[in-house]
KENU-436004 format. One record per residue: residue number from 1; x, y, z of N, C-alpha, C in turn. Coordinates in steps of 0.02 Angstrom, whole numbers. Atoms other than C-alpha are relative to their C-alpha. Example, Ala and Ser with C-alpha at 12.3 -4.5 7.8 and 13.67 -1.06 7.14 Angstrom:
<pts>
(pt 1; (45; -59; 0); (615; -225; 390); (45; 60; 0))
(pt 2; (-42; -59; -3); (684; -53; 357); (-39; 55; 37))
</pts>
This chain:
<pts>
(pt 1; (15; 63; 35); (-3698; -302; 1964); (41; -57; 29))
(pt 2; (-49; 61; -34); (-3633; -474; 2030); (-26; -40; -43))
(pt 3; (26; 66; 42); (-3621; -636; 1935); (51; -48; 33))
(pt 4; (-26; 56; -42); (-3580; -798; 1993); (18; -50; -50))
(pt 5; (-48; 42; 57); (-3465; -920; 1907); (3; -66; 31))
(pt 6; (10; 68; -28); (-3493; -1099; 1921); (39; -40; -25))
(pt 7; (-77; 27; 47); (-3311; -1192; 1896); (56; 39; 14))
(pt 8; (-71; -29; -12); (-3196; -1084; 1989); (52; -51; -4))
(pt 9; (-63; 22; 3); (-3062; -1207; 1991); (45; -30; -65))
(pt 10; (-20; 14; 82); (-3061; -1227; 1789); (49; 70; -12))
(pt 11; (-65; -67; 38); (-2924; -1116; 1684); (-40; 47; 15))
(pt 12; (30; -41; 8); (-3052; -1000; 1663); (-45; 34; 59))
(pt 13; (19; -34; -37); (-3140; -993; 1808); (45; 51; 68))
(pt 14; (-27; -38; -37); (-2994; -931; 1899); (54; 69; -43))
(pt 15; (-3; -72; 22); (-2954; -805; 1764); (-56; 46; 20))
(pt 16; (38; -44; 6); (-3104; -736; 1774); (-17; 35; 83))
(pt 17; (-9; -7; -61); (-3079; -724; 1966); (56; 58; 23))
(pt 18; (-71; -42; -9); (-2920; -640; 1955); (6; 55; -54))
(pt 19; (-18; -29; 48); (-2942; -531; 1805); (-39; 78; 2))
(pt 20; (24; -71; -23); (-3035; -370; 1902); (-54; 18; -56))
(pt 21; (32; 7; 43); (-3157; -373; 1747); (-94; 13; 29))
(pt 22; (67; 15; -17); (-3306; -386; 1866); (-18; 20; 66))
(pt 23; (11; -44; -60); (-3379; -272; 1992); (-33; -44; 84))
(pt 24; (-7; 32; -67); (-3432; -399; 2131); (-12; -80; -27))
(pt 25; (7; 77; 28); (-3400; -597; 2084); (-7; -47; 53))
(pt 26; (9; 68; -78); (-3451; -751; 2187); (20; -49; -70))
(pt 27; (-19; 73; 21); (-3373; -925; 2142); (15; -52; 35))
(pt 28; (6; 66; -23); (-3418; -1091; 2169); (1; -57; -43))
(pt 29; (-14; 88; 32); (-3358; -1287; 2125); (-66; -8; -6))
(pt 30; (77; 69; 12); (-3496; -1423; 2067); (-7; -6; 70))
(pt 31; (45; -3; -53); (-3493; -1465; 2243); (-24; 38; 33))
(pt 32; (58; -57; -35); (-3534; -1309; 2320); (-65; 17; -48))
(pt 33; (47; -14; 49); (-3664; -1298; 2180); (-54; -62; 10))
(pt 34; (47; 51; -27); (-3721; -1462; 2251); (-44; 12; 53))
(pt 35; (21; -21; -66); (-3754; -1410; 2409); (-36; 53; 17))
(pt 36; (36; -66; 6); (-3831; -1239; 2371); (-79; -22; -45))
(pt 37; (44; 45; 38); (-3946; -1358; 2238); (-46; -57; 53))
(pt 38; (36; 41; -23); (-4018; -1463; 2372); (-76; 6; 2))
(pt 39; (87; -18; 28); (-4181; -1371; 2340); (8; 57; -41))
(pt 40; (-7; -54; 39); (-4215; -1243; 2207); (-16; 69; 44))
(pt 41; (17; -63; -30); (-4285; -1138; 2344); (64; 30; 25))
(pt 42; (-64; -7; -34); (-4118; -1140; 2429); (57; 40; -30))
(pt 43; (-39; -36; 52); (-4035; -1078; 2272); (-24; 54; -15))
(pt 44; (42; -67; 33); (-4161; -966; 2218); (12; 55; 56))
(pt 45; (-13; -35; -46); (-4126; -884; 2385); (83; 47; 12))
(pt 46; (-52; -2; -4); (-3947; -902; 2374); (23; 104; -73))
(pt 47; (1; -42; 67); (-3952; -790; 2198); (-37; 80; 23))
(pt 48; (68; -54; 11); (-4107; -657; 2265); (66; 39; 69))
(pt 49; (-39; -44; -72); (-3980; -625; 2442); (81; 34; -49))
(pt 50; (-89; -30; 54); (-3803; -595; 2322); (-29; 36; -60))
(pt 51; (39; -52; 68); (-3927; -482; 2204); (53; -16; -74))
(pt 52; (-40; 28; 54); (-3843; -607; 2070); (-47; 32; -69))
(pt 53; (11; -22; 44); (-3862; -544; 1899); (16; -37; -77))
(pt 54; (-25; 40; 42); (-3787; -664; 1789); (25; -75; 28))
(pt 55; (-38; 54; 7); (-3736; -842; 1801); (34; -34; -45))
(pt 56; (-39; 8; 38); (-3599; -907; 1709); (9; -72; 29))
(pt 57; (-18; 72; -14); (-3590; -1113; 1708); (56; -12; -55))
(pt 58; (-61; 49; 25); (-3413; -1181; 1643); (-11; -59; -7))
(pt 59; (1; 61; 12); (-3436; -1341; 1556); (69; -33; 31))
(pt 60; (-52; 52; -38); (-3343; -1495; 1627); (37; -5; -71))
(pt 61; (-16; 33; 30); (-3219; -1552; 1523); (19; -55; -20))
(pt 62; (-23; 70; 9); (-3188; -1734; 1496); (96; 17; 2))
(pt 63; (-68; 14; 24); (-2992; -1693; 1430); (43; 27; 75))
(pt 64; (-60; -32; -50); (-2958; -1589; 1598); (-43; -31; 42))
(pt 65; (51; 15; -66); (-3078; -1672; 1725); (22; -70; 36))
(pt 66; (1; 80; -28); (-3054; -1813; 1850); (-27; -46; -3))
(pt 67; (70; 14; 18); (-3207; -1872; 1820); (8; -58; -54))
(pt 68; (7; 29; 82); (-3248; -2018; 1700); (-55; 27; -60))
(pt 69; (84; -31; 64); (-3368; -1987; 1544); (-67; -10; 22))
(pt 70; (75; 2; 12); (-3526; -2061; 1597); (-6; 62; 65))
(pt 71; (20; -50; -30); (-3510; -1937; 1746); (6; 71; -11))
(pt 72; (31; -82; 38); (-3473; -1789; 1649); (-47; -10; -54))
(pt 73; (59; -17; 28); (-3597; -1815; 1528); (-59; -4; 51))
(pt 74; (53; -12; -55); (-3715; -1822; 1691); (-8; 64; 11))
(pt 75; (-23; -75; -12); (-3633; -1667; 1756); (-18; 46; -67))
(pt 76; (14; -55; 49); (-3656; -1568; 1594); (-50; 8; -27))
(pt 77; (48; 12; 26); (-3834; -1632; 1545); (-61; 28; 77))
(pt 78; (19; -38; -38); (-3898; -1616; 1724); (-7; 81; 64))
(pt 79; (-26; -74; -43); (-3821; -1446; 1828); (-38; 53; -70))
(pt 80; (4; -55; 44); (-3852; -1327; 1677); (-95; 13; -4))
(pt 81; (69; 26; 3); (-4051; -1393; 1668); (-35; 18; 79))
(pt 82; (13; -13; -97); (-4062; -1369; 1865); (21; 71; 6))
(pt 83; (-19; -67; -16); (-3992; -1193; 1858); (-51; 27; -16))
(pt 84; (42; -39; 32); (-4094; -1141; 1728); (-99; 0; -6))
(pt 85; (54; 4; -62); (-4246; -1196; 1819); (-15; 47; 50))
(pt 86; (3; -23; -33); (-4217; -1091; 1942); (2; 84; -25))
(pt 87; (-23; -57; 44); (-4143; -932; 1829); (-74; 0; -15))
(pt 88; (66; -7; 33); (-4313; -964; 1738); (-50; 35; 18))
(pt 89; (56; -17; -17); (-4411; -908; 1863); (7; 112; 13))
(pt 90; (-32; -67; -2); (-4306; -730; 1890); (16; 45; -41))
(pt 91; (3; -56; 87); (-4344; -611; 1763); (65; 53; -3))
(pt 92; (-77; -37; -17); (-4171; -512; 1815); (44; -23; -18))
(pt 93; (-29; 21; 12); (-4074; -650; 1794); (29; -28; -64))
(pt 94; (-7; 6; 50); (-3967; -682; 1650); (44; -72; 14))
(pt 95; (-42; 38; -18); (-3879; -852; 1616); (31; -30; -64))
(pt 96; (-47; -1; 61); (-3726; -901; 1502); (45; -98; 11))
(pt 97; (-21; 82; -7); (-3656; -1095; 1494); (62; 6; -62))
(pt 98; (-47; 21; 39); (-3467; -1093; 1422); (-5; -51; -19))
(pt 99; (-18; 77; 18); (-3412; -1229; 1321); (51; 4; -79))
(pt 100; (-39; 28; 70); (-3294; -1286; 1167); (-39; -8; -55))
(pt 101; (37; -3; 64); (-3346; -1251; 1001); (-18; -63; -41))
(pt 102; (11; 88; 48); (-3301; -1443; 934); (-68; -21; 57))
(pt 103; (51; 18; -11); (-3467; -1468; 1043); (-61; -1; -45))
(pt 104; (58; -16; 55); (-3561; -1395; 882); (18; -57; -50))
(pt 105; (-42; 19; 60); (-3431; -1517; 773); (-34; -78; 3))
(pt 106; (23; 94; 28); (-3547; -1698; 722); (61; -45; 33))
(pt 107; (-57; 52; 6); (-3381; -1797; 702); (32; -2; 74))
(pt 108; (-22; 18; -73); (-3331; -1746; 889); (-36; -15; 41))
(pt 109; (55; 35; -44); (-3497; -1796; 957); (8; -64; 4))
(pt 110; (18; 46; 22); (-3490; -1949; 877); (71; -49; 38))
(pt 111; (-56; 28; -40); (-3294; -1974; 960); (-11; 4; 80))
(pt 112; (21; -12; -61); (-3345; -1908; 1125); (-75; 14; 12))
(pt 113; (82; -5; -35); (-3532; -1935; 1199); (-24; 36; 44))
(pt 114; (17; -46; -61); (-3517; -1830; 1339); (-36; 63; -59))
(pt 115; (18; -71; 29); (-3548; -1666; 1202); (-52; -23; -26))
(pt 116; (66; 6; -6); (-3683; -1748; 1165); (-64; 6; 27))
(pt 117; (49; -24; -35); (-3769; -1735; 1303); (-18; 81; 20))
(pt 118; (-13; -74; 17); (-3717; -1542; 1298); (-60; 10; -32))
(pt 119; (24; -40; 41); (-3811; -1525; 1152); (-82; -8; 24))
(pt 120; (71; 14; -5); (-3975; -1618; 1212); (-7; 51; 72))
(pt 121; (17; -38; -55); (-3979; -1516; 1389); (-2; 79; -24))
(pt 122; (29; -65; 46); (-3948; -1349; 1270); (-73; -5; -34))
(pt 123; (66; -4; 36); (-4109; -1393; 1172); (-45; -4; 52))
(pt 124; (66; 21; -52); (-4220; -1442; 1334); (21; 92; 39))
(pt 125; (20; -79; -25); (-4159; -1248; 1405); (-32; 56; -31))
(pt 126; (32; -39; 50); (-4213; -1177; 1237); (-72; -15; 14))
(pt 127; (90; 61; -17); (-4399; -1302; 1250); (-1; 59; 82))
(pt 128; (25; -29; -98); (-4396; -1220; 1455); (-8; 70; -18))
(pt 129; (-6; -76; -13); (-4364; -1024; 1416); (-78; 19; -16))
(pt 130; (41; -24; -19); (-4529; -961; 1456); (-9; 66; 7))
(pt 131; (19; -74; -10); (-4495; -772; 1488); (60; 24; -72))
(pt 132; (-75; -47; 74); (-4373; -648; 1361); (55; -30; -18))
(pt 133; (-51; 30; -21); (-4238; -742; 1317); (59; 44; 23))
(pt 134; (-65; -15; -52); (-4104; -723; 1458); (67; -49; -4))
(pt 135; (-40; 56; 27); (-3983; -880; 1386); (49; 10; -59))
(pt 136; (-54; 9; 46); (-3821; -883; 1291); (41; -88; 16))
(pt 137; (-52; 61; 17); (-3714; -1045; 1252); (52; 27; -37))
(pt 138; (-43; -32; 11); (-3553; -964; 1231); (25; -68; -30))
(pt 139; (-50; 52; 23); (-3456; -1076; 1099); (95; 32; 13))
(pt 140; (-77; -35; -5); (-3235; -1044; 1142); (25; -43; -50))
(pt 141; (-49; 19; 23); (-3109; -1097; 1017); (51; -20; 77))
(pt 142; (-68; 24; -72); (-2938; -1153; 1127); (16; 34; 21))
(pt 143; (-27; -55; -22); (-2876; -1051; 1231); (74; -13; 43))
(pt 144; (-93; 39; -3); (-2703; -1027; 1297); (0; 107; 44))
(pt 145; (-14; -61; -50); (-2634; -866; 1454); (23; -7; 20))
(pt 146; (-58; 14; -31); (-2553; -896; 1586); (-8; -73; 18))
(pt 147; (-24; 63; -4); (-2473; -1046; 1645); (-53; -41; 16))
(pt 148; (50; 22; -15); (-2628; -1102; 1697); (-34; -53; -56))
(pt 149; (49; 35; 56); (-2678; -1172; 1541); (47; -55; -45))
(pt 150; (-69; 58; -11); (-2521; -1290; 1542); (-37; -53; -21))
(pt 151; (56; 59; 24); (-2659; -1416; 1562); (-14; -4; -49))
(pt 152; (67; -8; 48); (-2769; -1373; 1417); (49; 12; -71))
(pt 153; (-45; 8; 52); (-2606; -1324; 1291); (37; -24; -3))
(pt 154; (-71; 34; -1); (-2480; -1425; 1331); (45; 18; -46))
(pt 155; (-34; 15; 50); (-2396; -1440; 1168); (14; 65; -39))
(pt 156; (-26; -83; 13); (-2411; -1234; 1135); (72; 33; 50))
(pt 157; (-40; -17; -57); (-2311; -1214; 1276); (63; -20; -6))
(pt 158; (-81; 27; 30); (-2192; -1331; 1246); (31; -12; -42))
(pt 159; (-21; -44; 63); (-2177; -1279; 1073); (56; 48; 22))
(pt 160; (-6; -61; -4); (-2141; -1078; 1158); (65; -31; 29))
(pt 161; (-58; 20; -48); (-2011; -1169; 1282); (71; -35; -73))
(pt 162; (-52; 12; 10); (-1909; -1273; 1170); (10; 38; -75))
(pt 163; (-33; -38; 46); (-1881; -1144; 1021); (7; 59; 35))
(pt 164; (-25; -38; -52); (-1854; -1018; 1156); (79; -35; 29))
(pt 165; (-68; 29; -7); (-1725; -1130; 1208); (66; -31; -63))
(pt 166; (-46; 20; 76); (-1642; -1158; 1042); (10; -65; -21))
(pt 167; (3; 102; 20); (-1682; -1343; 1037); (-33; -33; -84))
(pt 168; (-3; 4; 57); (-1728; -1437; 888); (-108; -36; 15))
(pt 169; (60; 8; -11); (-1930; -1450; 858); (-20; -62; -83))
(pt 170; (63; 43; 59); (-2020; -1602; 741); (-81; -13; 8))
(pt 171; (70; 3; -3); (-2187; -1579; 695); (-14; -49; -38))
(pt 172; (51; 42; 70); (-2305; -1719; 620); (-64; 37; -19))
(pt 173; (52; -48; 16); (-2412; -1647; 507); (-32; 63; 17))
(pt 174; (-7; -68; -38); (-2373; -1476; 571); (-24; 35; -61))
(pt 175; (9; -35; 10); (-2429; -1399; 429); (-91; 16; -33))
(pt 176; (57; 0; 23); (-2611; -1458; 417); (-57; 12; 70))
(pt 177; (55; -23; -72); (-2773; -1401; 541); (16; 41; 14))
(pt 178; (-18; -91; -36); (-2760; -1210; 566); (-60; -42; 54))
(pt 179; (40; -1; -62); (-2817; -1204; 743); (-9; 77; 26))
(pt 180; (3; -71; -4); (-2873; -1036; 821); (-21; -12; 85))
(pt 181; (-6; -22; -64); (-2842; -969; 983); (-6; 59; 30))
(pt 182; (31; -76; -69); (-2917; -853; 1127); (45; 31; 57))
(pt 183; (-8; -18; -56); (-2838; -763; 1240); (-31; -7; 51))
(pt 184; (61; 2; -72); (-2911; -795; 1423); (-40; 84; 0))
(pt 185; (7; -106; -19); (-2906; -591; 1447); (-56; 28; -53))
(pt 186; (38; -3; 52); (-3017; -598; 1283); (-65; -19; 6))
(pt 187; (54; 31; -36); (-3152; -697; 1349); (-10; 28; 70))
(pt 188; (30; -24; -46); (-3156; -645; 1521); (-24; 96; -16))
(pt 189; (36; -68; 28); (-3179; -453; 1440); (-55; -23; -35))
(pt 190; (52; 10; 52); (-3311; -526; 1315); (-61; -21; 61))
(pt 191; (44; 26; -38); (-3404; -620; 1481); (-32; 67; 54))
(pt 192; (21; -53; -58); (-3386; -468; 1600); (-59; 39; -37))
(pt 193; (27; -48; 44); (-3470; -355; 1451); (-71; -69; -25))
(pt 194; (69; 62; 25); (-3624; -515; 1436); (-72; 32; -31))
(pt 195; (46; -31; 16); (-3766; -396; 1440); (-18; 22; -59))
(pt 196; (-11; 3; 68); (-3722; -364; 1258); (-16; -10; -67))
(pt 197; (2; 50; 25); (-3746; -498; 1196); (-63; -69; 9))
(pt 198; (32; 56; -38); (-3853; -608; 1301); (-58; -34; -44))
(pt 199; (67; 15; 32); (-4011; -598; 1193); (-2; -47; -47))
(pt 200; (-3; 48; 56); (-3947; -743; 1048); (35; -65; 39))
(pt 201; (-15; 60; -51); (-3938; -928; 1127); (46; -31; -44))
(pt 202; (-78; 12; 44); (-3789; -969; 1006); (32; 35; -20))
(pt 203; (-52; -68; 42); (-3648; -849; 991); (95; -43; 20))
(pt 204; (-100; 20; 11); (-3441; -901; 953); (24; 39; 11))
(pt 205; (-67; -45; 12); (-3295; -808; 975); (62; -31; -4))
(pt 206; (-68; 20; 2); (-3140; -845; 894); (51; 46; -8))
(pt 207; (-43; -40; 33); (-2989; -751; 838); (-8; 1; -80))
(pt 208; (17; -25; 73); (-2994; -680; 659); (29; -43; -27))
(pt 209; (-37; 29; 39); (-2853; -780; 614); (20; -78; 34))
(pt 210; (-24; 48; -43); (-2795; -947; 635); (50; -42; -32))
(pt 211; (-96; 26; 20); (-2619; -1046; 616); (-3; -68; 0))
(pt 212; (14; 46; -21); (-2579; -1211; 591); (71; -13; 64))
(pt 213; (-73; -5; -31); (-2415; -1281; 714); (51; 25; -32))
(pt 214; (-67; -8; 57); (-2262; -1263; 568); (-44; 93; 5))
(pt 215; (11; -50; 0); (-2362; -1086; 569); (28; 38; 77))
(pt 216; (-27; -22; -65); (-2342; -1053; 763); (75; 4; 39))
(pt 217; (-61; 11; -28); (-2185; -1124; 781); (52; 38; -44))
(pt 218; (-37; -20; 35); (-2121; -1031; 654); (7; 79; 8))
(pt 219; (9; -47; -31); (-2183; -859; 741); (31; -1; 72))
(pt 220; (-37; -13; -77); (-2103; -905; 898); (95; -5; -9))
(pt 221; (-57; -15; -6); (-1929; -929; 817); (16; 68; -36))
(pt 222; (-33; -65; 48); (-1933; -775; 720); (-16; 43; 80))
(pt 223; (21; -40; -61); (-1986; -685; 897); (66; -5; 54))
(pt 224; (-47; 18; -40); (-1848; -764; 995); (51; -2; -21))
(pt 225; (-47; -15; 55); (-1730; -756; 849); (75; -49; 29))
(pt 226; (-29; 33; -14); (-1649; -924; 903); (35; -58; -71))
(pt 227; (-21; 61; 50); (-1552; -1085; 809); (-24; -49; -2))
(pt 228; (38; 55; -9); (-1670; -1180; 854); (-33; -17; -85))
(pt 229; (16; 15; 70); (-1719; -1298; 682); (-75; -24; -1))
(pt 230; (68; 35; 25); (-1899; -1354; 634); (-18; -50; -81))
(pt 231; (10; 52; 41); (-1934; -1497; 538); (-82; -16; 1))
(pt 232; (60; 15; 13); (-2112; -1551; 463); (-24; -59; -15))
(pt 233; (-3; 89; 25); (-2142; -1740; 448); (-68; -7; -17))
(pt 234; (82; 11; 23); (-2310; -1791; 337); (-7; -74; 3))
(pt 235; (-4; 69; -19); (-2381; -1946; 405); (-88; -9; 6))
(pt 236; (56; -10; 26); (-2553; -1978; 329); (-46; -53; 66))
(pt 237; (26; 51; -55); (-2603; -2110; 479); (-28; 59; 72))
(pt 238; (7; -30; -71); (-2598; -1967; 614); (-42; 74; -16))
(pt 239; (25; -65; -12); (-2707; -1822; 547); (-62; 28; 68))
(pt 240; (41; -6; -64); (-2808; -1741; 659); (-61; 21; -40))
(pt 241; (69; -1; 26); (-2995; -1741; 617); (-35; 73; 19))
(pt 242; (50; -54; -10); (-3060; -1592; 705); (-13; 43; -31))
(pt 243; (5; -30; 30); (-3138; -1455; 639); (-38; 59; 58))
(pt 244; (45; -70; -35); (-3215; -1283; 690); (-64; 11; -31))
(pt 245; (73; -42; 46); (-3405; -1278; 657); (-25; 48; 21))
(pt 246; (21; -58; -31); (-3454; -1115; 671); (-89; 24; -19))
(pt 247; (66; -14; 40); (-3636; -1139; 560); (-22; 21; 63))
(pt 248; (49; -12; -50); (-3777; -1081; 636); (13; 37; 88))
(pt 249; (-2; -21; -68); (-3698; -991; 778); (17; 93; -8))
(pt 250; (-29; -70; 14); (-3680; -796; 793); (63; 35; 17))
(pt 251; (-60; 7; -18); (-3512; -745; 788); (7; 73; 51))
(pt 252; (-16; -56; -24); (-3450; -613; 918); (64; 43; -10))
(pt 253; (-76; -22; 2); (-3268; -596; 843); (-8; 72; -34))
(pt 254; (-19; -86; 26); (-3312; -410; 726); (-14; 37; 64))
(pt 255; (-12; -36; -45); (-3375; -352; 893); (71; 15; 51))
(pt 256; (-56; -18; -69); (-3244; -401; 1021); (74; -6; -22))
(pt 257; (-67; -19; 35); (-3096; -411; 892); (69; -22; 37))
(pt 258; (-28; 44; -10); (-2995; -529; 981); (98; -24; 0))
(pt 259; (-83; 17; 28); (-2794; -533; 991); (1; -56; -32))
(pt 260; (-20; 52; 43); (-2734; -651; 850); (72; -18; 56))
(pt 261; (-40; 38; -52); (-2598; -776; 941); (73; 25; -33))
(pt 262; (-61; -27; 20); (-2466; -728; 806); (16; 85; 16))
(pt 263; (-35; -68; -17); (-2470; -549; 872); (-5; 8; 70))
(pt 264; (-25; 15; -60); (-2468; -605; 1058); (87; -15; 1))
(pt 265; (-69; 3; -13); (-2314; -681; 1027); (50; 37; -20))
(pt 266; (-32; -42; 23); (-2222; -551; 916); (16; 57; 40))
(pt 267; (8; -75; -50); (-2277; -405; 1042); (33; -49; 86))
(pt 268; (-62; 29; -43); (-2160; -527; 1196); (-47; -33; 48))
(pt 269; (47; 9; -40); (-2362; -543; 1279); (-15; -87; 26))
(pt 270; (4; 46; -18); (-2351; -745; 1272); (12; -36; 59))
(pt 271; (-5; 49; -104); (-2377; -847; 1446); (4; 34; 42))
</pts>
């Protein structure tokens, strides 16, 4: 089986590169995806000679991308629509489009436009599927592994660092917004194992449980069993709006059962 991962140079696409999970993997950037895209025949060729079996497209992210917005909402509305064009016609082929769950969340559409266009290029692949459905839209909660994801957690990290170091931590409004977090190693096992799953064009996976900061930070000093102090400051100007919508999507967490983050860090497995 081979599957091809579109976004090797995202967190994820170079876990899933490095994480032996997958019996023969090809990976390629947007631009090599450009250049293989110059005709569908070209691709369709590309896919039929690497007896590809899956494609896996990594959404852009606006928060980690160089990119401005109107060109990732280009990038995320057009590539996924052009793949699956081509997928469409290959009754073998299966195809999966990561992305961030606040893409399902109204209130973050409405802050960021790019996930908007997410959602309208998901409905025009649903409108296109023509044969069995072969399409997943993998929703991820946050995720957080190795250092790699420095980018994408910053503020977990440097949570783990300075109550590891016995320094003194203030949270604002640390004790509101449970957030829930993936292991990479969790997802790239849940992606390698796709076949699974593939048949429902909305499926989530989160962790069972989820923490808010004053929760996390409070698992990393009992783990490190430092003097480091934590303080909680409530400051009604700075909450954070997001939310996790999980309606309407099928969850995969009773199957793939998911390390919770507070027993990463207890068991010494963090970063």
């Amino acid at each position: 089986m081979s599957t091809l991962v579109v976004g090797k140079y995202s967190s994820i696409g170079l876990s899933l590169l490095n994480c032996g999970m997958f019996e023969n993997l090809f990976a390629i950037d947007r631009h090599e995806l450009e250049a293989l895209m110059v005709s569908k025949t070209n691709f369709r060729g590309f896919l039929e000679k690497n007896k590809i079996e899956t494609v896996i497209y990594l959404m852009v992210d606006r928060s980690t991308s160089d990119s401005n917005s109107e060109e990732v909402s280009t990038i995320n509305y057009s590539y996924p629509i052009q793949i699956w064009e081509v997928v469409n016609e290959l009754p073998g082929v299966n195809y999966i489009w990561v992305g961030s769950i606040f893409a399902n969340d109204k209130s973050m559409v409405e802050v960021h436009p790019y996930l908007a266009t997410q959602n309208l290029a998901h409905s025009k692949i649903i409108e296109m599927n023509t044969i069995q459905l072969r399409y997943s839209r993998l929703y991820l909660s946050q995720l957080y592994g190795t250092q790699d994801f420095l980018k994408h957690q910053p503020f977990l990290y440097m949570l783990n660092d300075t109550i590891k170091s016995g320094n003194k931590v203030e949270l604002i409004n640390g004790h509101e917004t449970k957030r829930n977090f993936l292991n990479v190693r969790d997802v790239c096992r849940l992606l390698a194992d796709s076949r699974s799953w593939i048949s429902n064009p909305n499926v989530s996976l989160l962790a069972e449980l989820s923490f808010t900061w004053l929760e996390i930070a409070q698992q990393f000093k009992s783990f490190y069993e430092t003097n480091s102090t934590i303080t909680n400051v409530v400051d009604p100007s700075k909450r954070d709006s997001r939310i996790y919508v999980n309606d309407n999507l099928m969850s995969l967490t009773e199957f793939y059962r998911p390390q919770n983050l507070n027993a990463v860090i207890m068991s010494g497995d963090f970063g």
